[in-house]
C-alpha positions, 0 to 999 in steps of 0.5 A: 581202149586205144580206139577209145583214146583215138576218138577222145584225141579227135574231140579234143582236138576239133576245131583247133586251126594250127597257124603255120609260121609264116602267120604267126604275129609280126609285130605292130606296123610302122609309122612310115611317110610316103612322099607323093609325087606330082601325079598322086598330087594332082590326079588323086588329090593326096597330101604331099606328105601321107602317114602310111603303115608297114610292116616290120619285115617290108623289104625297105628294111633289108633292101632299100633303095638308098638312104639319106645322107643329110638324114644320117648326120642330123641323127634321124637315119632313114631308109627310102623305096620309090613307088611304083607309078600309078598308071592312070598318071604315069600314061597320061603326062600331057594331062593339062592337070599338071600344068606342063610338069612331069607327073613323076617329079617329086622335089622334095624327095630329090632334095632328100637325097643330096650327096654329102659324101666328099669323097663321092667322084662323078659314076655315070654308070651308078648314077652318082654325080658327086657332092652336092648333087642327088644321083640320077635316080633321084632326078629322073622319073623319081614318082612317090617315095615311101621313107621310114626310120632306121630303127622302126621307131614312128616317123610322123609326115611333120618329120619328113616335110621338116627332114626335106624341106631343111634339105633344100631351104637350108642345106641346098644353099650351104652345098651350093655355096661350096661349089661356087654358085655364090661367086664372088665368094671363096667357096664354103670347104666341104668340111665347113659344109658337114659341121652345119649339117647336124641336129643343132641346125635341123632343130633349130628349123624344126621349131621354125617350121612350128612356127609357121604351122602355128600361123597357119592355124594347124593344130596337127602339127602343133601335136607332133612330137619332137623327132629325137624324143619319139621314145616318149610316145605311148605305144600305138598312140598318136598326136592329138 
């Protein structure tokens, strides 16, 4: 009898595959953005800014290679990872294609990541040049970048060309202006500076930055949701 029970065991179970823990489902991926750099650009022929997906688990989430502090006062926090370089343009810089620009040089990326911390004090060791400034990371070789939110929901690539380019068409000058580059001017304070930096002011250029999509006959964008009401947004669904 017990060996008549073994064997109705084994049919039973035939054909049944145990999935181990490690791939039992994660969850959906992540509307992540990676900011392609000059090399991807121009030898690849990629957009600046590329939708991309991650996982969930993706190291970004736990270890990061920094955050953006422009994006943390607007409300829309961020984590950034850069890229490893592509060899074919990371071993090929005096390609004519880049027309005498570093292939690693990505600007957008550099000004997302200005220091907005008043107490910050210049580090040569760490890289940090202090308010006002991106550290030396983001200045030097920074090559493509992968951002994506804080809290998972799904970041679009209008939302981060709106993010960097509200941080260097508008915030740069703001930041420059507060350490005497617009002399004869009494400087900006740097509390002054903070106050305008906030979602008011990122909203504002948002609609501006539409605006001018519209103009240009870009039905994409005129789709994209607005970055702080994402929780409308079906889930797995994306703008038309």
């Amino acid at each position: 009898m017990d060996h008549f029970r073994h064997i109705t065991d084994y049919f039973l179970s035939y054909g049944r595959k145990s999935v181990p823990a490690t791939q039992q489902p994660i969850g959906p991926k992540i509307k992540a953005v990676r900011i392609n750099c000059i090399g991807d650009q121009k030898m690849f022929n990629k957009p600046d800014f590329e939708a991309v997906e991650i996982s969930p688990t993706d190291p970004i989430f736990s270890k990061p290679d920094d955050t953006s502090d422009i994006a943390d006062r607007i409300g829309l926090p961020i984590f950034t990872r850069r890229c490893r370089p592509n060899p074919k343009w990371a071993n090929d810089e005096d390609n004519k294609i880049f027309k005498h620009e570093s292939p690693f040089n990505n600007q957008d990326a550099t000004f997302l990541h200005l220091c907005c911390d008043p107490k910050a004090k210049f580090d040569l060791s760490r890289g940090v040049i202090g308010w006002a400034w991106a550290s030396r990371q983001w200045q030097n070789s920074v090559g493509s970048v992968i951002i994506v939110r804080q809290d998972k929901k799904p970041l679009f690539p209008l939302h981060a060309e709106a993010l960097c380019k509200y941080c260097h068409h508008e915030i740069r000058a703001l930041l420059a202006h507060s350490i005497g580059e617009y002399s004869p001017d009494e400087p900006l304070t740097k509390d002054a500076v903070l106050a305008m930096i906030c979602r008011p002011t990122f909203s504002i250029y948002w609609y501006k930055l539409l605006e001018e999509k519209s103009k240009e006959g870009d039905r994409t964008a005129l789709g994209t949701p607005f970055p702080y009401d994402i929780d409308t947004i079906e889930e797995g669904r994306t703008p038309s």
